[in-house]
Every structure is written in structure tokens, then in C-alpha cells.
N, C-alpha and C positions, 0 to 999 in steps of 0.2 A: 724758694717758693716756686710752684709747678704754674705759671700762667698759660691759661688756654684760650685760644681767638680763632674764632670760626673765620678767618678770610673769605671761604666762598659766599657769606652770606651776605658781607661789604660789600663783595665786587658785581652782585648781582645783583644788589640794590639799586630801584630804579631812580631814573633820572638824576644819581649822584657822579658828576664828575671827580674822576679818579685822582687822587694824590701823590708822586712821587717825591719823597724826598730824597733831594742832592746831598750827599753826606760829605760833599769835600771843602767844606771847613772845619769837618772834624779831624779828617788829617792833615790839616793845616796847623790847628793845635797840636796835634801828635805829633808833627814833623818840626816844630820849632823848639824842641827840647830833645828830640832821638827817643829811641825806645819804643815803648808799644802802650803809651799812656794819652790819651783815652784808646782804646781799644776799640777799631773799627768793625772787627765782627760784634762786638760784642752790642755797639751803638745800632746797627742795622737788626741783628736780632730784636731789642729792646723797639724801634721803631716801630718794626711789626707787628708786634705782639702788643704796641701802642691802638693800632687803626691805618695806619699806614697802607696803602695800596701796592705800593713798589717803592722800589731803590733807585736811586740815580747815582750814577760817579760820570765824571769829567776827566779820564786822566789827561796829560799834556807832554808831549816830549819832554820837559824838564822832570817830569814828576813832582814836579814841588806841593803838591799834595795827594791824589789822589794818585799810588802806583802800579804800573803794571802788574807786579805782585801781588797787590791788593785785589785788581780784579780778577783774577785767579782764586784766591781765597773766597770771594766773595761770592764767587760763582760754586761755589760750595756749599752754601748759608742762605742765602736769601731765598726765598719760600713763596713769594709773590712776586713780582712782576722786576726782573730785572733789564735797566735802560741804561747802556752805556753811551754817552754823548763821548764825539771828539771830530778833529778833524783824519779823515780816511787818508795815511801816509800809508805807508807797505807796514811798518811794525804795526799800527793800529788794527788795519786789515786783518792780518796773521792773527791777533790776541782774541777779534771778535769772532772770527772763525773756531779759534780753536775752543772758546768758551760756550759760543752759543744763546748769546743771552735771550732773553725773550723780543729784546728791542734794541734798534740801535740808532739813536740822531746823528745823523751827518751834521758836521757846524765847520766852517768855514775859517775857524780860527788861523791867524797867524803865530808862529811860533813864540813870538815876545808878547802876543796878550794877553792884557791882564786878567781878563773875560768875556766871554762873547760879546762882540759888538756891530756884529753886522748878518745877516741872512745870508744865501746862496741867490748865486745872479744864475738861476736855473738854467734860461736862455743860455748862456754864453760858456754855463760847463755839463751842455745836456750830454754829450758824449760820454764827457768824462765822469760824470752820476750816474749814466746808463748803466757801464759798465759795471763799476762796483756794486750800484744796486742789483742789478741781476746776479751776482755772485752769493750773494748776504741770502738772495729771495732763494734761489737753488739750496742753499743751509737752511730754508726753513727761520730765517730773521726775519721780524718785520724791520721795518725798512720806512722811518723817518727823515724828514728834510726839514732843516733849521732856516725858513723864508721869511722878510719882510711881509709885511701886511699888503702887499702889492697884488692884483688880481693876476699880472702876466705873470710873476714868479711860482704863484699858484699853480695854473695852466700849467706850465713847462715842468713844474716836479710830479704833475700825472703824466707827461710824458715820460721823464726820467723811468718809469714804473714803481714809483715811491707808494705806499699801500697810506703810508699818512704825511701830510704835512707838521710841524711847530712852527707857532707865530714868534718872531721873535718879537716878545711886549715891552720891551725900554719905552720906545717912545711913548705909549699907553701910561707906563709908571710916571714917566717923564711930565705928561700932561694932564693927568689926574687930578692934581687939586685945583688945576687953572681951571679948566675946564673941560670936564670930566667924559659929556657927552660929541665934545669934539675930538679929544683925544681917542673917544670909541670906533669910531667912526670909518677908519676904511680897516677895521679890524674885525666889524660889522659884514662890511663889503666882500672882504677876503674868505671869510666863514661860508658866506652864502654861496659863493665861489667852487669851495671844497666841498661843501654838501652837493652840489651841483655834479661836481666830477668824481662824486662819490669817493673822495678821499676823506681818510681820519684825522680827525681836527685834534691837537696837541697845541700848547703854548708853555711859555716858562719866558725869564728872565723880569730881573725886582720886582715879578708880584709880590704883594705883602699884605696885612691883615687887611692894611686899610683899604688896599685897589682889587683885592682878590672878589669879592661878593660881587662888588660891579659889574668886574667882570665876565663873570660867571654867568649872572643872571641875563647879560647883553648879547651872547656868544650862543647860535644856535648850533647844535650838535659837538660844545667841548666835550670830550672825551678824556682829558688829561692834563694837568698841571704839573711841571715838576718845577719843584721851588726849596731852593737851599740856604743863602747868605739870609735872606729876612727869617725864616721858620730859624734856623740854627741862632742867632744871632734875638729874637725876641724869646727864646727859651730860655739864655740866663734869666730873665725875667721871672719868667712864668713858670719852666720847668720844661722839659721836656714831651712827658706823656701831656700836660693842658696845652701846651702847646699844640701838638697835633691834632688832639681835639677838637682847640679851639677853627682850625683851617677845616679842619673835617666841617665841621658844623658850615663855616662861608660857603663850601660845596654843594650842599644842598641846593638846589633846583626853585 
């Protein structure tokens, strides 16, 4: 069966912040048996053709789920908006170069983590962001930075020449059902910040059904979510295609 989805008419829909789904818990399942089951173009196709805005992958030095390979591949298939997150080593460098995706988050990971768990201390690696970033910007990348809710971290990744920031929301997830409007709060701050310095507001990490509207509706000028382990993980539930849906719909404005 031939499905058709007008993508430009999503992504110019107004006041809807944008959705990307991280698809690397689907090669997490792929990679824990070998072979090519579920099939990751085949999941990213089908996402798109969902409502889905963009793609995200994560690969990681080990590759233990999302591979080098696969970005290559995928940079072959994906139709809207592809975001490749990781931390900038020389092989990372070379693979976004050579792919070109539409976006790229810097993230600060260490090699043994289990998942992002911390921002870029801008201040203290502006040099060494400069430089990359200006490489990425000359390729025609945008050019993301994975920051703490902190206003100087802010500052310092428009210095970097970074065209957009990502909040990193743990702590947000983390304090949401204690107390939701505090846990908002210099994420609030941070936002105001970027609008200020006229950079592109991005967030991700364990938004999920329940914290995403909140969020959303709290955060002036979000422009983007990319969210994986909750969306992939409440779709055995739901399904896939309601699943996105369902996030689609908390985006609304």
C-alpha cells in the first residue's frame, strides 16, 4: 500500500513544535539478536510517513546501537529533517561531514555512557566548539549544542557560533511530578535567554507523554523535541503510528 504525507505542510504549520524521533532503541533491539530485524530504514520510513518531523540517531563509539553504517544508510532515506547527535571525536567529525545531515547536536558524552547525562560547560570548551562548529557551519550543517538550563552556558554556545542551542531536560523530567512549575523554571529562564541571543531553542532527554505538554506550552520559541526511549518504549503499548500522533497532538501550541 502506496502512503502519501505531505511533510511541507507539518512543518509549516504554525506554532507547532517540531518532533524528532531518536530511533536508537530500535537498533538496540536489532543489535540484541544480529541480523537486520526490525529494520531501521524500514522504522524511519514508516515514522515519516507517520507525522514525524525528523529523524534522530545517537551513534557512540561502541556502536551498540545506533551504527556508523546506519548513518550512512539513513542518510539515504530520510526525507525530512535528519539530526545526528554524538560527542565530535575525529571519526564522528569525518561521518557528519561526509553525510551532511540537516542537523548536528554536539553532546558531551563520555565513552562508557549509558546516555547523555550532562550539557556542555561552553565557557570552558569555547575554543574547542569554535572550531568544530565553524567546520560543520562552512558544510552548510546547522550546528546544535547539548547545554544545561544555565543562562552562561547559553551565552557562551552563541559565542561558540552555534546557530541553535538543546536544553538538556533530565532535570525537568526528573522534577515534574514533585513540582512541576519549579522544576520549569530556569528552563524558563534559559529560553528567554536564547530568544534574546537570537538562537534556536531544541530540547530532548526523558520528555515523555506526561512532561512533554508542559513543557511545551512553558517554553517560549521551542522549535524542537527529539525524544526516543519514552515515544519507542510507550508504543509497544499504543502502536507506533498512535503513538506519534499521540506527541504530535502534546505539540500543539
Amino acid at each position: 500500500m502506496l502512503i502519501c504525507f505531505n511533510f511541507e505542510s507539518v512543518i509549516l504549520k504554525k506554532n507547532m513544535t517540531q518532533l524528532s524521533v531518536n530511533i536508537n532503541k530500535i537498533a538496540t533491539i536489532r543489535n540484541a539478536r544480529g541480523g537486520n530485524t526490525p529494520n531501521i530504514l524500514d522504522f524511519a520510513r514508516d515514522i515519516e510517513s507517520y507525522g514525524a518531523h525528523g529523524i534522530t540517531v545517537h551513534p557512540r563509539p561502541d556502536e551498540r546501537h545506533i551504527t556508523y553504517s546506519d548513518v550512512y544508510d539513513l542518510s539515504q532515506v530520510v526525507k525530512t529533517e535528519f539530526n545526528i547527535e554524538g560527542n565530535p571525536n575525529k571519526s564522528f567529525i569525518n561521518m557528519v561531514l561526509d553525510v551532511k545531515p540537516t542537523q548536528v547536536t554536539l553532546v558531551p558524552d563520555d565513552d562508557d555512557a549509558i546516555t547523555s547525562n550532562r550539557g556542555w560547560d561552553t565557557k570552558n570548551n569555547l575554543d574547542f566548539l569554535k572550531d568544530i562548529i565553524s567546520e560543520f557551519k562552512i558544510n552548510g550543517i546547522r550546528t546544535s549544542v547539548f547545554v544545561d538550563p544555565l543562562i552562561e552556558m547559553v551565552e557562551y554556545a552563541k559565542i561558540t557560533g552555534a546557530d541553535r542551542v538543546e536544553l538538556f531536560t533530565e532535570n525537568y523530567a526528573l522534577g515534574f511530578l514533585k513540582d512541576k512549575y519549579n522544576a520549569i523554571s530556569s528552563y524558563v529562564s534559559a529560553s528567554k535567554t536564547a530568544s534574546d541571543l537570537n538562537l534556536g531553542l531544541n530540547a530532548g532527554h526523558d520528555l515523555n507523554f506526561q512532561n512533554l505538554k508542559f513543557f511545551n506550552q512553558s517554553i517560549p520559541g521551542l522549535l524542537e523535541v527529539s525524544i526516543g526511549h519514552a515515544l519507542i518504549s510507550e508504543s509497544l503499548y499504543h502502536g507506533l503510528e498512535k503513538t506519534i500522533k499521540m506527541y504530535i497532538d502534546q505539540l500543539n501550541k
